[in-house]
C-alpha positions, 0 to 999 in steps of 0.5 A: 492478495496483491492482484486484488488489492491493486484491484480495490485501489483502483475502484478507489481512483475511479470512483474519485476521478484521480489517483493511479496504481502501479504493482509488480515490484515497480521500482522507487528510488529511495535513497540518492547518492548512492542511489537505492531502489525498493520494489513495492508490492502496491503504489498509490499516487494522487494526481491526475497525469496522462499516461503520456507524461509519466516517466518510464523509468522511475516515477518522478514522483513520490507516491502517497501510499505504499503496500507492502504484502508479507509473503510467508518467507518475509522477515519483519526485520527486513520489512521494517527497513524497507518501511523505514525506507519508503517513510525516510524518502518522503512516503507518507503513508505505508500498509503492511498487508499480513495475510496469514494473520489478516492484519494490516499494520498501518505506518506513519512518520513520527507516530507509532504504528497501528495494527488493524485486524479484520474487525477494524476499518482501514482508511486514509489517514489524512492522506487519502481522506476520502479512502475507507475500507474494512481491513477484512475485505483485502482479504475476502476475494471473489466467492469466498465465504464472507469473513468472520467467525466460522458458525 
């Protein structure tokens, strides 16, 4: 589910002509002094900058959108910290994707979260205005049957 949805974030970026994705457990620092680091499943940043100039380290910079994918042994008590985390250090959009129940519970500062099922569309939220998506196409991978009631 990762995979795919660093795929359709992708697309996304393409098709605007900006952004980029990072996957894999990239590190963000989110916490200073001490410094505390968290490795998201998904990250989106909305700029325009070449390979050449981002950093190989930590991204200099705080990406708009963060995905967390809940594995079947995730906690919400630990997910929740890590969202807390990512809101408190500036992030300022986070997605819970859960696909055994194929929700996404949708994260903002200072507003209650919202849980979408596969009926309802994602989107932007103001952050990424131009992002629309239905919350069951993160969940209809290549050639399986498309989503909705089984006849």
């Amino acid at each position: 589910v990762c995979g795919w949805i660093v795929y359709l974030m992708w697309q996304f970026a393409i098709r605007r002509g900006k952004g980029r994705v990072t996957s894999n457990d990239t590190g963000l620092v989110v916490e200073r002094n001490p410094d505390t680091t968290r490795g998201a499943d998904v990250m989106f940043f909305d700029d325009g900058r070449p390979l050449a100039e981002l950093s190989r380290r930590y991204p200099a910079t705080l990406p708009v959108l963060v995905i967390e994918v809940l594995s079947p042994h995730d906690s919400w008590g630990k997910t929740n910290q890590r969202v807390e985390q990512y809101l408190r250090a500036g992030v300022p959009l986070v997605w819970v994707v859960a696909p055994d129940d194929g929700t996404v519970t949708v994260f903002r500062p200072n507003e209650n979260q919202q849980t979408l099922d596969e009926t309802d569309e994602l989107t932007g939220n103001g952050v990424l205005p131009d992002f629309r998506c239905r919350v069951a196409d993160l969940f209809a991978l290549p050639g399986s049957p498309p989503p909705g009631p089984t006849p």
